[in-house]
N, C-alpha and C positions, 0 to 999 in steps of 0.2 A: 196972175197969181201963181208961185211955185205950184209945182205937181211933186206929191211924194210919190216916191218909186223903189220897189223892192230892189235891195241892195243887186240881186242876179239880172235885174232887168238894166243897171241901170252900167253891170261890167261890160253890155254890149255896143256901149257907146265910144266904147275904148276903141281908138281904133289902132288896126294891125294890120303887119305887110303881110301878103299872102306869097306861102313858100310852097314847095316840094323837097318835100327830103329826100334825098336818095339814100341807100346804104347796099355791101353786099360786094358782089365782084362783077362789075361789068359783062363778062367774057361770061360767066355760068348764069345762065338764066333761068336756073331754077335757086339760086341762092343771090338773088338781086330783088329790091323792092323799094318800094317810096310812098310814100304818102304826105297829104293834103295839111300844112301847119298852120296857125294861126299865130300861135304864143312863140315868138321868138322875139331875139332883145342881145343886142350886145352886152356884155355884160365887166370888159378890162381894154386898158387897151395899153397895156404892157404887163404878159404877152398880150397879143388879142384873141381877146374871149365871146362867145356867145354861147347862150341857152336858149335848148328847144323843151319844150312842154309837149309828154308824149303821154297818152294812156296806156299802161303796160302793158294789155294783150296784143300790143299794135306788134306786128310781124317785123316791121322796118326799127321797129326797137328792137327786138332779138337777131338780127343783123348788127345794129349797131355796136351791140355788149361782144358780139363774136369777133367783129371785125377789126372792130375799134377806131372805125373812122366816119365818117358820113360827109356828106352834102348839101349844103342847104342853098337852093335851086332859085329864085328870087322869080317869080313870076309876073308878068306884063300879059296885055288883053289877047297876046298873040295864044297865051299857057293856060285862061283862062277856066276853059273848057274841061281841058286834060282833068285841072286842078279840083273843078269842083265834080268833075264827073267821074272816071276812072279813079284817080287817085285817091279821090276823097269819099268813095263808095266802096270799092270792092279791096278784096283781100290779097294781098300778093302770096300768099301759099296757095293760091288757087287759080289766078289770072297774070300772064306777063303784060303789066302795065302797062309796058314801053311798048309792045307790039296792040295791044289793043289801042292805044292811045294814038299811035302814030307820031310821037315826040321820038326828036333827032336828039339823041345821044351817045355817048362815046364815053372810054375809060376815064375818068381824071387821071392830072397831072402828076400829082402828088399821094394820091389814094386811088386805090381798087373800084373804087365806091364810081356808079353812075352819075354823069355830069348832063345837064340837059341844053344841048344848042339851044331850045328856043327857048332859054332863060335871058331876062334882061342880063342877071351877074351869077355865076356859080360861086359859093364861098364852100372851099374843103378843107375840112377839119379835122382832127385828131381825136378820139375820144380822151376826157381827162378823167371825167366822172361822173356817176349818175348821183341823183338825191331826190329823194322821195319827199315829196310836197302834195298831199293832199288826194286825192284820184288821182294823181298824176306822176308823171316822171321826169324831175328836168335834168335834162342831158348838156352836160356843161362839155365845149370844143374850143380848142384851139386853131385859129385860122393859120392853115400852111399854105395856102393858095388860095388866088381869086382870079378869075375870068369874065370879063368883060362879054356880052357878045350881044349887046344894041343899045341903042338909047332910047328905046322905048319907056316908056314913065312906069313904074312897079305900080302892082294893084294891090288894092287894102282889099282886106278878107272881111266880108260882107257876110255878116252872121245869119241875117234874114236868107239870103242868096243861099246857103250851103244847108240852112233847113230845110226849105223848100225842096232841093235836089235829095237831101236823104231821105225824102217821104214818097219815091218814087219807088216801084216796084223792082225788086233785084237789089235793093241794098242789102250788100253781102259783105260791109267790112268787119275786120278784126283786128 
């Protein structure tokens, strides 16, 4: 027999790649940050386009609007951790991600913006525009670069998984 289910219960069955945004300038580690995404989605593909879905106080959004570029980080079981732990916990006006986390990263190619070795694919992008949808912010890029760096299988962002970890003591994002 169907089961009704409330329409928010029923957006977690959506499933999505789990990313890491990066934004900022590599080389200044006090104006670099990243955080834990779920809502991303290509969105053109002449040029090619994607949207990320960002809550506005997120610090790696005001990055993004200053810089005007970002990173979207593709994560495999290897970024796992990083992703739902550091990244997707604490605040980068407060904590450097990248040294707490112990993820190998370097400048992009193409953008200022941190790029993360132990991503399955770095895609870097241009900021085009932001639009305001809801609680939210979606930040619409153009891809100018993409890097490869394993063939590990990308991991879906596991809604239950990322609840659990914010109800831990010390969650300090923003």
């Amino acid at each position: 027999m169907p089961e009704k289910i409330r329409p928010m219960d029923a957006l977690l069955y959506l499933p999505q790649p789990l990313v890491i945004v990066t934004a900022g300038d590599y080389e200044d580690a006090s104006r670099r940050g990243g955080m834990t995404a779920a809502w991303v989605s290509r969105v053109s593909w002449s040029p090619p386009l994607l949207i990320v879905s960002i809550v506005p106080s997120r610090y790696t959004l005001e990055l993004i609007k200053e810089y005007g570029e970002f990173v979207v980080n593709v994560v495999g079981k290897t970024l796992e951790n990083a992703a739902y732990g550091v990244f997707g916990t604490k605040s980068g006006k407060t904590v450097d991600k990248f040294v707490e986390s112990g993820v190998k990263a370097r400048r992009g190619e193409k953008t200022r913006a941190p790029v993360l070795e132990d991503a399955v694919i770095a895609v870097e992008c241009r900021l085009v525009k932001t639009v305001e949808a809801g609680d939210h912010i979606l930040v619409v890029g153009e891809v100018v670069n993409a890097i490869k760096f394993s063939d590990e299988p990308p991991s879906i962002f596991m809604h239950a998984e990322f609840l659990k970890r914010l109800t831990r003591p010390g969650d300090t994002r923003q």
